[in-house]
NUTIMAR-507274 format. One record per residue: residue in three letters; z, x, y of N, C-alpha, C, O in turn. Coordinates in steps of 0.1 Angstrom, whole numbers, plus 5000, padded with zeros to 4 digits. Layout:
BEGIN
ALAZXYZXYZXYZXY;...
This chain:
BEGIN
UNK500050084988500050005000500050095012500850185013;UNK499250075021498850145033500250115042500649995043;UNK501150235048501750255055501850185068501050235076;UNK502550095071502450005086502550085095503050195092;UNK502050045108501950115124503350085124504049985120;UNK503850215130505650195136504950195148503750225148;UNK505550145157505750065169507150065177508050015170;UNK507450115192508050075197507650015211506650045217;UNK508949905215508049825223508849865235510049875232;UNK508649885248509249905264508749825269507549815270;UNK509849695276509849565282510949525286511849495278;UNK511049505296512249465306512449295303513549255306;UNK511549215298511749065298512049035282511449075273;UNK513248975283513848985269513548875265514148855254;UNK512648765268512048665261510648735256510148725245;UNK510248775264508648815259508948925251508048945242;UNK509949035251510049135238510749095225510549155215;UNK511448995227511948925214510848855209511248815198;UNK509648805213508248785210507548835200507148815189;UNK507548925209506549045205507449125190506849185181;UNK509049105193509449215177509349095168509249105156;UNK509248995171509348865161508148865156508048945146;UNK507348805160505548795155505248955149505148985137;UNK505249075163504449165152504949225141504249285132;UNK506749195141507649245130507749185112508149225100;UNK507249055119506948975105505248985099504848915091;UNK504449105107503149115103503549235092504449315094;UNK502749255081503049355072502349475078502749585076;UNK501049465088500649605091502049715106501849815113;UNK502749655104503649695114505149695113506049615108;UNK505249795121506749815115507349855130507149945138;UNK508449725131509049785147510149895147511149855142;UNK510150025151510650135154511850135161512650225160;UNK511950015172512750065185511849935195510749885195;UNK512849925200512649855214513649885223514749935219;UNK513249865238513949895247513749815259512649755259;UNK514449805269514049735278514049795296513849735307;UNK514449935291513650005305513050155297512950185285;UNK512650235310512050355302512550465301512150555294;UNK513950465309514850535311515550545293515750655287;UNK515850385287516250415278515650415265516250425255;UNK514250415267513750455257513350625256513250685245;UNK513350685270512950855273514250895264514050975256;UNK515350855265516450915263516550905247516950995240;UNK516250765242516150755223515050895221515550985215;UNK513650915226512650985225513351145223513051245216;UNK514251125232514851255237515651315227515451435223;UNK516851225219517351225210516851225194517351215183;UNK516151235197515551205181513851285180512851235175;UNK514051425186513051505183512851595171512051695170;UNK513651545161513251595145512951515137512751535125;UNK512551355147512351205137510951245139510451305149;UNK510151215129508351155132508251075145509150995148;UNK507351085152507151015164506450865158505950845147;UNK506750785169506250645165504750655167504450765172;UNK503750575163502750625161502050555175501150605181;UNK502950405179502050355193503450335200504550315195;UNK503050345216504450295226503650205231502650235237;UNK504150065228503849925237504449935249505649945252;UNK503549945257504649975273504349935278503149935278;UNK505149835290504949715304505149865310505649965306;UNK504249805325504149855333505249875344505649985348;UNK505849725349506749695359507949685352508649595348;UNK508149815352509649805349510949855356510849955364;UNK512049815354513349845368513549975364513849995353;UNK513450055372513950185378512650295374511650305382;UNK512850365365510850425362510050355359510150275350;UNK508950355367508250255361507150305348507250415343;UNK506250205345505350245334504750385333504950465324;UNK503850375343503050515350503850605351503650695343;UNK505150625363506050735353506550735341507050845338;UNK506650675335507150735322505750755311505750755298;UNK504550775319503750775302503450915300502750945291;UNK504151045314503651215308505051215301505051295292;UNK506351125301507451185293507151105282508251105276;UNK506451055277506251005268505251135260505651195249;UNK504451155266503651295258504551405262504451495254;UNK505651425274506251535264506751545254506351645247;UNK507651465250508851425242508051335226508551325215;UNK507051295230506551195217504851225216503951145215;UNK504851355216503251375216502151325207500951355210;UNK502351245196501851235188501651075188500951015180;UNK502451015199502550855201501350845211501050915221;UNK500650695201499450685215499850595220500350515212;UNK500050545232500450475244499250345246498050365246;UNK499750215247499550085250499750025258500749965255;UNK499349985271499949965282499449815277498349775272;UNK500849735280500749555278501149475294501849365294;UNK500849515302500849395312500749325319499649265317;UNK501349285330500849135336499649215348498449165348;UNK499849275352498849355363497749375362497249485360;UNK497149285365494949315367495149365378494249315385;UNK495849455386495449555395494649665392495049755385;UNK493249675397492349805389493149895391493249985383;UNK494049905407494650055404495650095397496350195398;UNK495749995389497350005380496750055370497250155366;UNK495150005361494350065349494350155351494950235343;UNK493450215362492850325368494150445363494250525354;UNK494850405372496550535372496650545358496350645352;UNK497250415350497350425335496750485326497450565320;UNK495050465323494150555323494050695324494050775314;UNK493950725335493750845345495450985337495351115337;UNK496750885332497350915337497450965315498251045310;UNK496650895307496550975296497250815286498250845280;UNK496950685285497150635280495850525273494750495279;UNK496150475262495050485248494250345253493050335254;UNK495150255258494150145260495150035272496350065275;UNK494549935275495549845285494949705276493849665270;UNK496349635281495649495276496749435289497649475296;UNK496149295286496849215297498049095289497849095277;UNK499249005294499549025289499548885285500248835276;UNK498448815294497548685287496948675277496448575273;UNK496848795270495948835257497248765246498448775246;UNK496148695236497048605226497448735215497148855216;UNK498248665206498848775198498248865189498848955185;UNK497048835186495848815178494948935188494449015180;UNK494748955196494349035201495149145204494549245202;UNK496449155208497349235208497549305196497849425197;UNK497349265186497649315167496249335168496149385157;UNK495249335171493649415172493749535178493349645174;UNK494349515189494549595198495349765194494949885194;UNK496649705191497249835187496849855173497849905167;UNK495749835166495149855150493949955155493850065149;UNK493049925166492450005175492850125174492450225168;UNK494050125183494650225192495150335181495250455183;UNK495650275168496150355159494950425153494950545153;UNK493950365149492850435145492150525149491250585143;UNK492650555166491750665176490950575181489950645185;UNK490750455184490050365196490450345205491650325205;UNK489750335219490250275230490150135228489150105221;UNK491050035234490649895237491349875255492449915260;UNK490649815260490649805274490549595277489649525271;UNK491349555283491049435281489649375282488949475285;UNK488949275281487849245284487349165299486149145301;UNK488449115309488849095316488549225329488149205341;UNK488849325323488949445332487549555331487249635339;UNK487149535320486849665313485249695322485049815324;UNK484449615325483549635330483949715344483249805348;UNK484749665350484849725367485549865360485049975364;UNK486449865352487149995350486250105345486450215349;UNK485250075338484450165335483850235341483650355340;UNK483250125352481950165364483050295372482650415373;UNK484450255376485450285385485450425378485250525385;UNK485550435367485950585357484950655359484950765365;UNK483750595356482250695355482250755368482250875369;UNK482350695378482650735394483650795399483950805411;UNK484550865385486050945396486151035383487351075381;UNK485251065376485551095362485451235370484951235381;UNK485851375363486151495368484751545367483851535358;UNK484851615381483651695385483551835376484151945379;UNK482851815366482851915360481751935351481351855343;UNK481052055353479652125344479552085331479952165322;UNK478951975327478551935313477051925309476451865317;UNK476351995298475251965293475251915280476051915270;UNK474051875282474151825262474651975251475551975242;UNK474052075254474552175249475952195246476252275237;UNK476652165251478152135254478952105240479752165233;UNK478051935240478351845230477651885218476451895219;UNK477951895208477151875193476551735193476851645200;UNK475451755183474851655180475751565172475551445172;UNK476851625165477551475154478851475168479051355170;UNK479451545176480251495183479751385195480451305201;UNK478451405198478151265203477951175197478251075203;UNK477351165182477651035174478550975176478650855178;UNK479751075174481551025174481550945190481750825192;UNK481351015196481250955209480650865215481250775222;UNK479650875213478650705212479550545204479750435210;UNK480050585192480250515183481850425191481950305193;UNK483150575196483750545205483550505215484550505221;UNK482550445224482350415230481850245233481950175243;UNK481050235218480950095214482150025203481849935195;UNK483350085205484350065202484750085185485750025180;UNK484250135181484050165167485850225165486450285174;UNK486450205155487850325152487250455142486450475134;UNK488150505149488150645138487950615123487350705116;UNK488450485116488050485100486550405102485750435094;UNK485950295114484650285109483750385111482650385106;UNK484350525121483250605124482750695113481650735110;UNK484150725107484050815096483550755078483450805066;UNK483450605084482750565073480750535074479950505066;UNK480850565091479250535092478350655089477250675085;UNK479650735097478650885095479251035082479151155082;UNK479950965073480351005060480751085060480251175053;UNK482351085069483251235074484551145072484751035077;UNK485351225065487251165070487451135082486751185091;UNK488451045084488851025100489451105103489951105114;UNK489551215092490651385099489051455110488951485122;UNK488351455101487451505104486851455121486751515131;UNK486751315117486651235132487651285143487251315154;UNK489051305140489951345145489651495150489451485162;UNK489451585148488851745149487651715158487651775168;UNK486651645156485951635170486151565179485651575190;UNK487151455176487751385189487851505199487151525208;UNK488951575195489851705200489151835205489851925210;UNK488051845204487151915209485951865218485151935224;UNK485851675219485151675233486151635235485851525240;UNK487751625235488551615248488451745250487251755250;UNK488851845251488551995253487451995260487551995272;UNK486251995256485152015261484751985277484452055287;UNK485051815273485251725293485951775298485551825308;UNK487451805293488351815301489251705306489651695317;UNK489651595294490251455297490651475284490251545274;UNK492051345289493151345274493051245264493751245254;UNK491851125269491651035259490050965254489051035256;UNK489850855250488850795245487850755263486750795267;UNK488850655269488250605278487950695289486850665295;UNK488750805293488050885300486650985296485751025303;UNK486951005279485851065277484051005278483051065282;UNK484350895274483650795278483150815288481950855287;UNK483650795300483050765313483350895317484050905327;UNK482851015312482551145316481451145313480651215320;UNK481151065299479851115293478351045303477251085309;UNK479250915301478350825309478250905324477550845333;UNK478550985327478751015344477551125340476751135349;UNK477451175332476651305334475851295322475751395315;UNK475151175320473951145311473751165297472751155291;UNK475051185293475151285276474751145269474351185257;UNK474650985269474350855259473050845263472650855275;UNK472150815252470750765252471050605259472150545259;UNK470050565265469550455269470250335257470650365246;UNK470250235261470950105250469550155243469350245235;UNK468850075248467550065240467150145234466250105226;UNK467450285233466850435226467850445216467550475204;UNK469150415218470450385201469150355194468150295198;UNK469750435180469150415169470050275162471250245166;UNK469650235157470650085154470149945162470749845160;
């Protein structure tokens, strides 16, 4: 039996996080870790418990009393490096994505998204996918391709299978469908993730993305083979 997503959730509204450990706690692909209700005291469980395995996703609201979201998501990669980060909340502010984003986290959803998307969502995110709400994702993208880092890329750069990987990421594919299209482990998917983040110079899927797109590295829709 395949090992559930551990999951911890950071949420200041103790109706909507008793929700959330309820429904995703009684799903078998998940397993809740830890909840907390600012980020103060979740940095500090993180803090404490650096000989535990890291959780594999941090569900994290944004607006929270005293650090907020955005600050706490580099103490999250110091202390929990191996946790990919979910940003869940109420804020369609682009510049709240944008910072989130920008700031090295896996995907955002809103927090109108039914539960069913949320449990897609962090199945995504565990896999090595971005998911971006669908609400947002078009202006966020255009917004990324346009602030994405000024930096010297040619196709030469990229390998020809690490743009596959990246095309594929890009049409939202996860690490286990990529590595089942183009007949490589998802370790393997994983090892070229990690080298065009290296390459761009960004810490995730959605920035890579909209680096690539910024500086021409995806064929035309129409020229995809498929």
């Amino acid at each position: 039996m395949k090992k559930p997503i551990s999951i911890i959730i950071v949420e200041d509204h103790f109706d909507y996080r008793d929700t959330l450990e309820l429904l995703l706690g009684n799903m078998p692909e998940f397993e809740i870790a830890g909840s907390f209700n600012s980020a103060e005291q979740a940095l500090r469980e993180l803090e404490s418990n650096q000989s535990q395995p890291d959780p594999e996703i941090i569900l994290l609201d944004l607006n929270l009393p005293g650090m907020s979201g955005i600050e706490f998501i580099p103490w999250c990669q110091k202390y929990s490096p191996k946790s990919k980060i979910l940003v869940l909340s109420q804020s369609n502010r682009e510049s709240d994505v944008l910072r989130a984003i920008q700031k090295g986290a896996d995907g955002y959803l809103l927090k109108s998204s039914t539960m069913h998307v949320i449990a897609e969502g962090l199945k995504a995110v565990s896999s090595g996918g971005a998911i971006l709400d669908p609400n947002l994702a078009s202006f966020i993208l255009n917004e990324l391709k346009a602030k994405a880092p000024q930096i010297t890329v040619s196709g030469a750069d990229i390998t020809k299978r690490e743009l596959d990987v990246l095309t594929l990421i890009a049409d939202g594919h996860s690490q286990k469908e990529i590595g089942d299209q183009l007949a490589i482990t998802k370790y393997t998917v994983t090892d070229h993730l990690k080298s065009i983040y290296a390459k761009l110079g960004v810490k995730n899927a959605p920035q890579a993305v909209a680096v690539a797109y910024r500086h021409g590295l995806f064929k035309e829709d129409g020229d995809r083979d498929g």
